[in-house]
C-alpha positions, -999 to 999 in steps of 0.1 A, spaced: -395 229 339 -396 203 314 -404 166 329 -406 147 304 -387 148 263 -407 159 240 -383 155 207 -398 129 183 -430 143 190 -452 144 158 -484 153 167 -504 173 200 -539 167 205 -559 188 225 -582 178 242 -611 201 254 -628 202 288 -647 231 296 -679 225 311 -697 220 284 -673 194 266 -666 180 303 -708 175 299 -701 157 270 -681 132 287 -650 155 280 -630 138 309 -640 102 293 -625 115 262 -591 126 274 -586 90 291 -599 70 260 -575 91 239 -546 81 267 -554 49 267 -555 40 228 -523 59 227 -509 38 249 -523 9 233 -507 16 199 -473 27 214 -473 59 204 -464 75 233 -433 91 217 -451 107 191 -486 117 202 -488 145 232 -521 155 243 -532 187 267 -566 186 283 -572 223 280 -603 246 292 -628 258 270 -617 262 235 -646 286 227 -670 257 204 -694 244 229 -722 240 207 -699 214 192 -688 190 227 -664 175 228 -634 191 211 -604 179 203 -576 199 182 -547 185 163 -518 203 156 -494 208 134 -522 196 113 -546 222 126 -576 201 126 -602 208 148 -632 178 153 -666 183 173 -685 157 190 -656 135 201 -668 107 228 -649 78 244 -656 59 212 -647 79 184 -618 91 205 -602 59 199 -606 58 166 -597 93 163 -561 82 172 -559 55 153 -566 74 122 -544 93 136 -514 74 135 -524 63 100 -521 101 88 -556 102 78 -585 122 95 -617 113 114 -636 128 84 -672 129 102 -661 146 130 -642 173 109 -650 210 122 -620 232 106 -587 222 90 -561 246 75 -564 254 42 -535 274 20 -525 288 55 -564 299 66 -590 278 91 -619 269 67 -648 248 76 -651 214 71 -681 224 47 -656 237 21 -634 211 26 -624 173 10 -619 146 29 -584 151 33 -590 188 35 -585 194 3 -612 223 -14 -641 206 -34 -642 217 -71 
């Protein structure tokens, strides 16, 4: 059962804590990403999930964005917060950029722009 309303909703983090990313302050993350939600009154239109493992421990902590489909590595309590004010400012934490959807496929940050656009 649904507790609370979800409609207006524009973005759901994800927010890794398997044991490695919990390792990696994982738990820490999750709360930063709360609080600067909070903070910036975007409660209504940022939903998070702290999930288990999410299969990229070599890359602690993890944090996905969806609809977006971005996926960003070595989150901590710091760059969490930033991660959400970007966020809201529909840009993207680009040096914590693992994969983003590209012409409907995950591609690696790599082969990726800034804004997930492919390089030339």
């Amino acid at each position: 059962m649904t507790t609370w309303n979800l409609q207006g909703t524009t973005s759901h983090l994800l927010i890794c804590n398997g044991s490695s990313c919990k390792k990696h302050k994982g738990e820490e993350v999750a709360e930063a990403i709360e609080d600067e939600i909070e903070k910036q009154g975007a409660q209504s239109l940022i939903h998070t999930t702290v999930t288990r493992c999410n299969g990229r421990c070599s890359d602690a902590c993890v944090v996905i964005s969806y609809p977006e489909g971005v996926w960003y590595k070595e989150i901590t309590p710091k760059s969490a917060k930033a991660l959400v004010r970007k966020h809201l400012q529909g840009e993207r934490l680009k040096d914590n950029v693992l994969y983003a959807y590209e012409d409907g496929k995950l591609a690696a940050a790599s082969e990726s722009g800034a804004k997930g656009k492919k390089k030339k």
